[in-house]
Each structure stands twice: as structure tokens, then as C-alpha cells.
MARBARO-341347 format. One line per 8 residues: number of its first residue (from 0); their letters; for each residue x, y, z of C-alpha. Coordinates in Angstrom, 1 decimal, always signed. Example, Ala and Ser with C-alpha at 12.3 -4.5 7.8 and 13.67 -1.06 7.14 Angstrom:
% residues 2
0) as) +12.3:-4.5:+7.8 ~ +13.7:-1.1:+7.1;
***
This chain:
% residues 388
0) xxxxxxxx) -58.8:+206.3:+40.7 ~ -58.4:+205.2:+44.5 ~ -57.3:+201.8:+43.0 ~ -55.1:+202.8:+41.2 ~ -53.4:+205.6:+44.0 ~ -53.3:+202.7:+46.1 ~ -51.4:+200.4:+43.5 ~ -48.8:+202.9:+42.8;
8) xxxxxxxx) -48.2:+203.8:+46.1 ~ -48.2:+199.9:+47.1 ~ -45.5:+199.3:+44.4 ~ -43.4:+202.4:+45.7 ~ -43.6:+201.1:+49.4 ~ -42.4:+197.5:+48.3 ~ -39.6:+199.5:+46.2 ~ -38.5:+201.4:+49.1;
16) xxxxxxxx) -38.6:+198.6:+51.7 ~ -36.2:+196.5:+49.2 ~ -34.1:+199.2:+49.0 ~ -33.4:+199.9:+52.6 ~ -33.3:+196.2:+53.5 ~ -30.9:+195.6:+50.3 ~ -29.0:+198.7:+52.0 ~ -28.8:+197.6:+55.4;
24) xxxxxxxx) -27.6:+194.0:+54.3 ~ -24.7:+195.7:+52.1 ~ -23.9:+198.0:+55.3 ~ -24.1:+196.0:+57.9 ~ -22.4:+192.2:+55.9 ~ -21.0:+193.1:+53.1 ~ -19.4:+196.8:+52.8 ~ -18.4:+197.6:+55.7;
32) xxxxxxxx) -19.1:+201.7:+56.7 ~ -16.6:+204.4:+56.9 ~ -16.4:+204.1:+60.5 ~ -15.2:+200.5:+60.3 ~ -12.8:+201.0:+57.2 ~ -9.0:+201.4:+59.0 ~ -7.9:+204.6:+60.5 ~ -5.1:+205.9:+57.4;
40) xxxxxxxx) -1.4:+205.7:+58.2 ~ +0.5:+208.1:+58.8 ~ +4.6:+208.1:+59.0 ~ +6.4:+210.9:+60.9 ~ +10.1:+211.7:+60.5 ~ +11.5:+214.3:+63.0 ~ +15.7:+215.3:+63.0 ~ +15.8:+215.3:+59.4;
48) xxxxxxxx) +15.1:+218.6:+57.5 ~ +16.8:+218.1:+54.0 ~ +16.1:+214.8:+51.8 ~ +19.2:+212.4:+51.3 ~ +22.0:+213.9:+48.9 ~ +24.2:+211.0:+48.8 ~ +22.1:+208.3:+47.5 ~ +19.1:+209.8:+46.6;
56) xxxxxxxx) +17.2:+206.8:+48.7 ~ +13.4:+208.4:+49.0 ~ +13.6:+208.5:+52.7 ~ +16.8:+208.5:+55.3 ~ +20.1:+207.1:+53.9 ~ +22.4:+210.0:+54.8 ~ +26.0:+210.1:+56.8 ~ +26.3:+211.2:+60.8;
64) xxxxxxxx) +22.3:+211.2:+60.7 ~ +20.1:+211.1:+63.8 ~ +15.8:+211.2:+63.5 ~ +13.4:+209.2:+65.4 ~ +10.2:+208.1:+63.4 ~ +6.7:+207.4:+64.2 ~ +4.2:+205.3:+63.0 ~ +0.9:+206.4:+63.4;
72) xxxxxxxx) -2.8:+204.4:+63.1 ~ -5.2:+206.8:+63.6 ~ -4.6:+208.5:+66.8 ~ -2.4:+204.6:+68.1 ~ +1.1:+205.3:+67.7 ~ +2.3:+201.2:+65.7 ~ +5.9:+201.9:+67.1 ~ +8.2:+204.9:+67.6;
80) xxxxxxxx) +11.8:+204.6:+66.7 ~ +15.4:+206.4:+67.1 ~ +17.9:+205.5:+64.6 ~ +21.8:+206.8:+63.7 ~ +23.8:+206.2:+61.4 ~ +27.9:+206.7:+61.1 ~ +30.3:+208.5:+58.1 ~ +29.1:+205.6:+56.2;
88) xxxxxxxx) +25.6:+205.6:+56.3 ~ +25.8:+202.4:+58.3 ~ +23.3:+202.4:+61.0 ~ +25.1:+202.4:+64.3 ~ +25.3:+201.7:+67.2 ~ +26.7:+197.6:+66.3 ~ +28.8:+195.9:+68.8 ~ +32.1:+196.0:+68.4;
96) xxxxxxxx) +33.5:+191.8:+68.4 ~ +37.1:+192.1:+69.5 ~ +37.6:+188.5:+68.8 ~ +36.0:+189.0:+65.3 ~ +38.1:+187.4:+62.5 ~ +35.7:+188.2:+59.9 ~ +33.2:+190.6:+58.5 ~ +29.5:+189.9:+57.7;
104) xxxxxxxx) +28.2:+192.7:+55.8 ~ +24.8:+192.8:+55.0 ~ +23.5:+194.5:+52.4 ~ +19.9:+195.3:+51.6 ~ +16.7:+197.4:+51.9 ~ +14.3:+198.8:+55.3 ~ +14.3:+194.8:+56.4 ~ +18.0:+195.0:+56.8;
112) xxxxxxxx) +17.9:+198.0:+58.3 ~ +15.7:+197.2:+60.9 ~ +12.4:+199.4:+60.3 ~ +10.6:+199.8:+63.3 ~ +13.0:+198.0:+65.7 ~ +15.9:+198.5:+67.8 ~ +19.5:+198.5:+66.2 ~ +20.1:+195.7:+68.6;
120) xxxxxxxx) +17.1:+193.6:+67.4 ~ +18.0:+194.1:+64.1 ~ +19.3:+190.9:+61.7 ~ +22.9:+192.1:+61.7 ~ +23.1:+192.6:+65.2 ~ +21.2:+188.8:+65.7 ~ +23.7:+186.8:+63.4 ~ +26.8:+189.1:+65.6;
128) xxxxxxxx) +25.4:+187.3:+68.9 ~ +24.9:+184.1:+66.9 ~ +28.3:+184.2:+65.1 ~ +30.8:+186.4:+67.8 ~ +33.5:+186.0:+65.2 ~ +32.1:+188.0:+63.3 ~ +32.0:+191.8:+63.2 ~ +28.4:+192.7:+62.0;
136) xxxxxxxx) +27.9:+195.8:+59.3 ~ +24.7:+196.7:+58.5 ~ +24.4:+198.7:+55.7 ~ +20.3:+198.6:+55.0 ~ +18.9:+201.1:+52.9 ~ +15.6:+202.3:+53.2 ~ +13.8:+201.4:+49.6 ~ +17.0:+200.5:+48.6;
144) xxxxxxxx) +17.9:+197.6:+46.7 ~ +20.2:+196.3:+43.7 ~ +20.7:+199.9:+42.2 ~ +21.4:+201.7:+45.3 ~ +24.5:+199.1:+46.5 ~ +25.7:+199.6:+43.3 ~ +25.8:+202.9:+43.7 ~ +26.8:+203.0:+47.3;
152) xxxxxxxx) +30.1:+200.5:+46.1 ~ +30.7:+203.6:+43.5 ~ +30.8:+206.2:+46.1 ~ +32.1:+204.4:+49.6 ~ +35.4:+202.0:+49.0 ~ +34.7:+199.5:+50.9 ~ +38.1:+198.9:+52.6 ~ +37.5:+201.8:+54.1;
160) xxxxxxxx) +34.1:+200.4:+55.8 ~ +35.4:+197.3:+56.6 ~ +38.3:+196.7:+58.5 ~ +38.6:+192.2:+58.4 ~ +40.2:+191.3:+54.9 ~ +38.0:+188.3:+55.1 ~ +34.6:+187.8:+55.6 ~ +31.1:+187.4:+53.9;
168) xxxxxxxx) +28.9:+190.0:+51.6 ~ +25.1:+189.3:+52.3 ~ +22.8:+190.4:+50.1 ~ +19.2:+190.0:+51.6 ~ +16.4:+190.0:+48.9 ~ +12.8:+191.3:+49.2 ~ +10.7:+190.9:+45.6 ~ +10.1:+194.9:+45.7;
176) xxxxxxxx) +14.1:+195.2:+44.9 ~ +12.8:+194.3:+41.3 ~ +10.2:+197.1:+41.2 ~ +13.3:+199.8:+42.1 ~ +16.0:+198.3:+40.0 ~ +14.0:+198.2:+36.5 ~ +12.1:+201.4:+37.6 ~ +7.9:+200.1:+37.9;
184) xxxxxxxx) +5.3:+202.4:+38.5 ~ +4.7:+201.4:+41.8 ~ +7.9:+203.0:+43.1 ~ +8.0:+206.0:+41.1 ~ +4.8:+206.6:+42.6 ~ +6.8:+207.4:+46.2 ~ +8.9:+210.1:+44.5 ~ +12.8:+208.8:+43.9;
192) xxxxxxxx) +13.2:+211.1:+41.0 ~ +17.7:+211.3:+41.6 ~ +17.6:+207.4:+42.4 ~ +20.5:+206.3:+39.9 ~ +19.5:+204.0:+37.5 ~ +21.6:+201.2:+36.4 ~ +20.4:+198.3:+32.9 ~ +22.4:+195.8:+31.3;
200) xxxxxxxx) +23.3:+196.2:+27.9 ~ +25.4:+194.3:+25.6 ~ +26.3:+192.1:+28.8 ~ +28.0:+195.1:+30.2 ~ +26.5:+197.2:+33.2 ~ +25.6:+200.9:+32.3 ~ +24.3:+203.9:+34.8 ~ +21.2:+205.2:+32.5;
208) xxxxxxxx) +21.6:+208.3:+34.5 ~ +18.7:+209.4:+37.6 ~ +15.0:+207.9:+37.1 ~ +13.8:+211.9:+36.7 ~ +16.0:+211.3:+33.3 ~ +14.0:+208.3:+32.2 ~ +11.1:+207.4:+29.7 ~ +9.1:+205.7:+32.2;
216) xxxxxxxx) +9.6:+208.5:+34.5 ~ +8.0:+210.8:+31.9 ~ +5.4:+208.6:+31.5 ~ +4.2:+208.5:+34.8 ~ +4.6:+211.9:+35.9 ~ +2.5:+212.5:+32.3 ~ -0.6:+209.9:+33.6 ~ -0.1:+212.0:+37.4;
224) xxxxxxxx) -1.7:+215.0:+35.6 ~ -4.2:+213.6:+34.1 ~ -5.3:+211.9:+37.2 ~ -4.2:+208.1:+35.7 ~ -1.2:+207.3:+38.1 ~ -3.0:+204.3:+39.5 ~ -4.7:+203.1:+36.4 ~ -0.5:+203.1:+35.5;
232) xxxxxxxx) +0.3:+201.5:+38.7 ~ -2.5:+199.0:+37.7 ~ -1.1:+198.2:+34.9 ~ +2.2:+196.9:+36.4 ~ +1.8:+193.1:+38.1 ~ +4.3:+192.8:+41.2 ~ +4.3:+189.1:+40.8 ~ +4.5:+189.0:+37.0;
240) xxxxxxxx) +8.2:+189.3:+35.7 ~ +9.8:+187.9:+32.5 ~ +12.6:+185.8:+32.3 ~ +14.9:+188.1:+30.0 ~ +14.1:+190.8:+33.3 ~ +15.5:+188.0:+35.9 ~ +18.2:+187.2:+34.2 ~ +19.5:+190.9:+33.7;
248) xxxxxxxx) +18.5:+191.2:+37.5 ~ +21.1:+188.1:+38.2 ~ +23.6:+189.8:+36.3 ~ +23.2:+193.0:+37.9 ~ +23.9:+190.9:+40.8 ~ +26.9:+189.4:+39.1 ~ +28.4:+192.7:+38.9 ~ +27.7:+193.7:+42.5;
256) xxxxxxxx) +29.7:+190.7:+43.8 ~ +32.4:+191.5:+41.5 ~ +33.2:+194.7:+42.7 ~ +33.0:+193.4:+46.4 ~ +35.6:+190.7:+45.7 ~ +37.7:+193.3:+43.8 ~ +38.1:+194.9:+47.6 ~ +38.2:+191.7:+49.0;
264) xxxxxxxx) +39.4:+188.8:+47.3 ~ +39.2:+186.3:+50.2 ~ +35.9:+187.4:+50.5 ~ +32.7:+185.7:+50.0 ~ +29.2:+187.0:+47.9 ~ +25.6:+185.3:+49.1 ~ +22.7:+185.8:+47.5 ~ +20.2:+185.6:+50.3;
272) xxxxxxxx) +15.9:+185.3:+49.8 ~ +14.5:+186.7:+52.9 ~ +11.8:+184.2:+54.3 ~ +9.8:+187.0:+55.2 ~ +9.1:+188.2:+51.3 ~ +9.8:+185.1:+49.5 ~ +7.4:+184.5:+46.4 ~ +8.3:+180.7:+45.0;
280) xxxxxxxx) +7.1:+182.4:+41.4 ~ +10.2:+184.8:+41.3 ~ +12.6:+182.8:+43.5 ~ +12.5:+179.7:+41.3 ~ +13.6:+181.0:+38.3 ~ +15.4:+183.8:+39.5 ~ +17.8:+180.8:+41.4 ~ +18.5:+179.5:+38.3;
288) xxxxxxxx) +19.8:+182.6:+36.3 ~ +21.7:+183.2:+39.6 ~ +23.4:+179.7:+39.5 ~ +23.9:+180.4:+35.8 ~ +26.2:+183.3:+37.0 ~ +27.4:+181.6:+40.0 ~ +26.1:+183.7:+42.6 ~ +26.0:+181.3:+46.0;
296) xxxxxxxx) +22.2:+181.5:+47.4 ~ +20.8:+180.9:+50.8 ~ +17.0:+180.3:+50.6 ~ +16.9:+180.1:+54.4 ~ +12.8:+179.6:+54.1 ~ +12.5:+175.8:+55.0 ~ +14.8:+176.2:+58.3 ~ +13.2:+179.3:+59.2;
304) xxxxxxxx) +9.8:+177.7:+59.2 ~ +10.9:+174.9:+61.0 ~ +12.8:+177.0:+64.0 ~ +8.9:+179.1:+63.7 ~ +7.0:+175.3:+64.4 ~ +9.3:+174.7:+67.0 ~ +8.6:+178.0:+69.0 ~ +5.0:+178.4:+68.6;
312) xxxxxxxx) +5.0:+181.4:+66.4 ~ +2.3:+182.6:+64.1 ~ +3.6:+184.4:+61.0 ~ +1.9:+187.7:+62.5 ~ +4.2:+187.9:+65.2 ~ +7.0:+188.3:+62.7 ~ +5.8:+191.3:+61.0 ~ +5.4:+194.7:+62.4;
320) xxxxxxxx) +1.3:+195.4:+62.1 ~ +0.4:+197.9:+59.6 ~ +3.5:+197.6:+58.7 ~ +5.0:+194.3:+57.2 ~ +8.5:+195.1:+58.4 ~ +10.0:+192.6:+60.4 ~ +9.3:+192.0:+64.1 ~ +12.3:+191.9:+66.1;
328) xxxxxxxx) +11.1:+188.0:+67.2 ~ +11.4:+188.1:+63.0 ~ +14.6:+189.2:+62.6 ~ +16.0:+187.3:+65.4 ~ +14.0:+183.8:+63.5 ~ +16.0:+184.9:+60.3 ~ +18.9:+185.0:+62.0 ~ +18.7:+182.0:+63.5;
336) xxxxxxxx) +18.2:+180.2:+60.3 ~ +20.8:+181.8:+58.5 ~ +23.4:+180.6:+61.2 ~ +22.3:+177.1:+60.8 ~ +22.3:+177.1:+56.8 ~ +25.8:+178.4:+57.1 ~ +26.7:+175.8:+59.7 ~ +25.4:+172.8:+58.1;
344) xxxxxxxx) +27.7:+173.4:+55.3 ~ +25.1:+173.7:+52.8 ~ +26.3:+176.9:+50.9 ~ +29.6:+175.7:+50.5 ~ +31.1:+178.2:+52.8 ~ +34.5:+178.5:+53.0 ~ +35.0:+181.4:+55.5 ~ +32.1:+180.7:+57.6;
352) xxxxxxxx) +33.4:+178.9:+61.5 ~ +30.6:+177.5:+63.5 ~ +30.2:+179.8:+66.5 ~ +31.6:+179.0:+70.1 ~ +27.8:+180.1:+71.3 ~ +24.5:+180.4:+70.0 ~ +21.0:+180.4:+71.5 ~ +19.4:+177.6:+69.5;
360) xxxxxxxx) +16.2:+178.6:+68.1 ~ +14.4:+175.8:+69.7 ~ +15.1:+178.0:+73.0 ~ +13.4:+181.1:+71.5 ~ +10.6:+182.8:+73.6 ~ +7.1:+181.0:+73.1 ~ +4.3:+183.7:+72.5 ~ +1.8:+181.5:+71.7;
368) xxxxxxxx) +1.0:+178.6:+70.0 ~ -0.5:+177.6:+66.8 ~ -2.7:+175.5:+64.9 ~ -1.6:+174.1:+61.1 ~ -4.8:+175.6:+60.3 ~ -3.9:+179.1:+61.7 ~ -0.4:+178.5:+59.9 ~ -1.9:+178.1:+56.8;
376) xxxxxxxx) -3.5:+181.3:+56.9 ~ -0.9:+183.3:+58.2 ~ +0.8:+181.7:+55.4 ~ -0.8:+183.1:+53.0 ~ -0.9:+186.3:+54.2 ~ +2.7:+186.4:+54.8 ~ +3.0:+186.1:+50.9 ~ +0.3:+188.6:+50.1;
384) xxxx) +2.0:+191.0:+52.2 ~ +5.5:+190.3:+50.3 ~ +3.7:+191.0:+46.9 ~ +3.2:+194.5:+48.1;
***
């Protein structure tokens, strides 16, 4: 009977020293514990008490507006920012260029907008003191995209936003514009329930109405009760899209540009992949249904990671941390490139005049240097960041 007592309690010893030895390996090298898993973010607005009524953008896109917001890591504030915008909901304030012969209006999402950085640092304000002759606009939309300039070009004539009769329309293009034109999971999940929504049917464009009026709409706020929104989400690849959906997407874009040169007919439309979110997957085959429509693109991705070799820069000090916004070093980078695309002559730009001064981006500040190894990485990062 003692033999046997002495067995079992052998076996149960052996059981229970794998068991905490298999737990401490787990703990200690392979799951890490909750006290090393990241502090949660949290985003705080403060000056804005009512939600936007004009676009319906999920966060701040209003006229005359005035907040600061705060990005918070734990108790480690990632940046605090002030921001205002005019009549327009352009945010403000941009130099004015009394010289300025032309207008460079930029259209696009928070990485136009500047999120996280000074109105200064932003892209629009970088290309004005790369290109003084031009009078920068910059009319980013926080989780805008596509549907929301349409919009926007409904609601706001243009000639009354611009004031140079020539000039160039910039659309900047981040792979999540996709997600909000066609309506994915993944951004119904932040709550735009009156974003207008916009499909192309019979070659002609339509407004389908707000997304709170849509089937996919119903079917996600249907999966959110029963606890299955993520399993939805999941559902939903943000790299995968079909070509019949990037075509209709180039179209869309067709239209966009149209009613821009309708305003301004000496205009010019540029289709521009920001080097910051570029996924070769999407671009490639969304250049060529763009070309099919002829919609000029600037894929300023090559320059830009030339101008980064030159000045030392990892691909970390470009985006904000946490965050994946631009950094204004970033912006600035962007900027840079998108001046020399232009200037080489490349997009067949008719408008565009080589500026009097420019800081070449060989000059920009070095904050370190970096190894092709270290690029590579940050490389791949930078791309798994943009399929967010």
C-alpha cells in the first residue's frame, strides 16, 4: 500500500513540476504577462461638444472649429495637439503666398490633415515652402476619403475656397480610403452611421443615401448584438480587393476630378499614393484602372525612399508611435519628394513651375543613421502598419 502511495504521489509531483516549469517558460519567453502587454490608448478631444453635422466625418470636420486632442499611452501623453479650422473646414492657420500664382489643394484623410502635428509641419504647409508660388489648401478629413470629397464638392463650391483660377487638385491616397468608400466592417466598427455613401452603377455615380441606411450596416450592427462584430471584422481582408472594386474605386475618382475641373478648367487632377501607406498589391492594379480613366498619378515612393537613404532616417521616425500618423520629419520627406516628381517633369505637369527656393532633401536634419538591415525591417513594418 506504501508503494503504491508513494507511486501516485511520485507521478503527481512530476506532473506538477512540468506544469509549473511548462508555465514559467510560456510566462516568462513566450506570452508575455499582463504587466508587459501595452498600456491601452486612449484619444481625448476637448473644445468639441456636438459630433460633426456637415460631413458626418466620425471625428472633427466641422466649420470655425477649435479643440486640442490628446493622445494618451497609459499614463505618457504620445503628443498633444491644437487644431482650427476656417468657414470651410480647411484647417487653418496656412500662410498666406502673396506671390502665389497657383493653388495646390490637397485633398485627403488625417495624413493630410496633419494628425498629431503642427499646421505648419503639415504636408500642405511643406510643399507651400517648397513651391512659394503656390497658395497651399489643406482640406484633410479626419477618416475621410473618396466619399467624403465627393460630398464636400456637393456642399462647398469650390471657387468659393479657392481664390487662383489655376492650379493643382491633390488627392493623397491611404489603402483604408477603400475600406470607407465601399463601406467594410472595419470602419463601421468606429460608428460613421450619416457618412454618405456613394457606388457606381450603370457607369454613372449614385449617392446610396447614409451608411445607417445600408445592408451592410444592418448587418453589422445585427452581428454587434450578438457579440460577433469581430468575427465580421475578420471576415473582411484589408489587403484583399477585387478588381471589379478597384475599378469602380478609379471611377469614383474619375468623377471627383471632373467636378474639380468643372470649377476650374485650367486646373489640374493628381492621383497621389502616399509613401507612407502604399501596399504594391492595391497600387499596381489600382494604377492601371486609373490610367484606364486618365487620372495623372504620382507614386512618389521610389524618390521618397531615396531623399530617406540620403538623410539617415529609419522608417520609425516617420510615423508618430502608437500612432502611425505621419511624423512631421514624414510629412516634410513626402513633401520633398513630391516637389521633385513634379519638377522632373515626370507627371506631365503643365501648371507646375519649379520653385525659386527649396531646401533640398539631401539637407534635411540627420537623426540617426541606419543599417540596410534595420531598413529592411522598418520596411516591413511601415507596410504592416498601412494594412491597418
Amino acid at each position: 500500500m506504501r508503494s503504491k502511495l508513494t507511486l501516485v504521489f511520485g507521478i503527481l509531483g512530476s506532473v506538477l513540476l512540468f506544469v509549473g516549469t511548462l508555465y514559467l517558460l510560456l510566462r516568462f519567453f513566450a506570452v508575455p504577462s499582463i504587466a508587459q502587454q501595452p498600456a491601452p490608448l486612449k484619444k481625448i478631444i476637448r473644445g468639441v461638444k456636438v459630433r460633426d453635422q456637415v460631413l458626418h466625418q466620425t471625428f472633427y470636420s466641422s466649420p470655425n472649429l477649435e479643440l486640442e486632442v490628446e493622445l494618451i499611452r497609459g499614463t505618457q501623453t504620445v503628443y498633444r495637439q491644437s487644431y482650427k479650422t476656417d468657414e470651410h473646414l480647411l484647417r487653418i492657420p496656412l500662410r498666406k503666398m502673396p506671390d502665389a500664382r497657383a493653388h495646390a489643394f490637397f485633398a485627403g484623410c488625417s495624413f493630410v490633415w496633419g494628425e498629431g502635428v503642427k499646421e505648419e509641419e503639415t504636408l500642405p504647409a511643406r510643399f507651400q515652402d517648397l513651391a512659394p508660388n503656390y497658395q497651399a489648401y489643406n482640406l484633410g478629413l479626419s477618416a475621410g476619403g473618396l466619399h467624403s470629397h465627393l460630398r464636400y464638392l456637393e456642399l462647398f463650391p469650390l471657387k468659393k475656397v479657392i481664390k487662383e483660377a489655376e492650379g493643382i487638385y491633390f488627392y493623397v491616397f491611404i489603402t483604408h480610403h477603400l475600406d470607407r468608400f465601399f463601406g467594410r466592417y472595419n470602419f463601421v466598427n468606429i460608428g460613421p452611421k450619416d457618412v454618405p455613401h456613394y457606388r457606381i452603377e450603370s457607369g454613372q455615380l449614385v449617392n446610396k443615401g447614409k451608411f445607417k441606411e445600408q445592408p451592410f450596416y444592418e448587418r453589422f450592427k445585427e452581428a454587434e448584438k450578438l457579440g460577433l462584430a469581430d468575427a465580421l471584422i475578420r471576415t473582411q481582408d484589408p489587403l484583399i480587393w477585387s478588381d471589379d472594386e478597384l475599378r469602380e474605386f478609379a471611377l469614383g475618382i474619375k468623377f471627383l476630378k471632373e467636378r474639380y475641373l468643372e470649377q476650374f478648367p485650367k486646373g489640374e487632377f493628381f492621383f497621389v499614393f502616399h509613401p507612407l501607406a502604399l501596399i504594391p498589391t492595391i497600387a499596381t492594379p489600382l494604377k492601371r484602372h486609373l490610367s484606364e480613366f486618365k487620372i495623372s498619378v504620382v507614386d512618389p515612393l521610389e524618390t521618397f525612399e531615396r531623399f530617406r537613404g540620403k538623410a539617415g532616417l529609419l522608417r520609425s521616425e516617420l510615423a508618430i508611435p502608437d500612432d502611425h500618423h505621419p511624423t512631421a520629419k514624414g510629412h516634410l520627406l513626402f513633401a520633398q519628394a513630391l516637389v521633385e516628381d513634379l519638377r522632373k517633369g515626370d507627371q506631365s505637369s503643365r501648371s507646375f513651375v519649379s520653385p525659386q527656393t527649396s531646401t533640398p532633401a539631401a539637407e534635411t536634419p540627420v537623426s540617426g543613421k541606419s543599417t540596410g538591415k534595420e531598413d529592411r525591417r522598418e520596411q516591413r513594418r511601415g507596410s504592416k502598419r498601412a494594412s491597418r
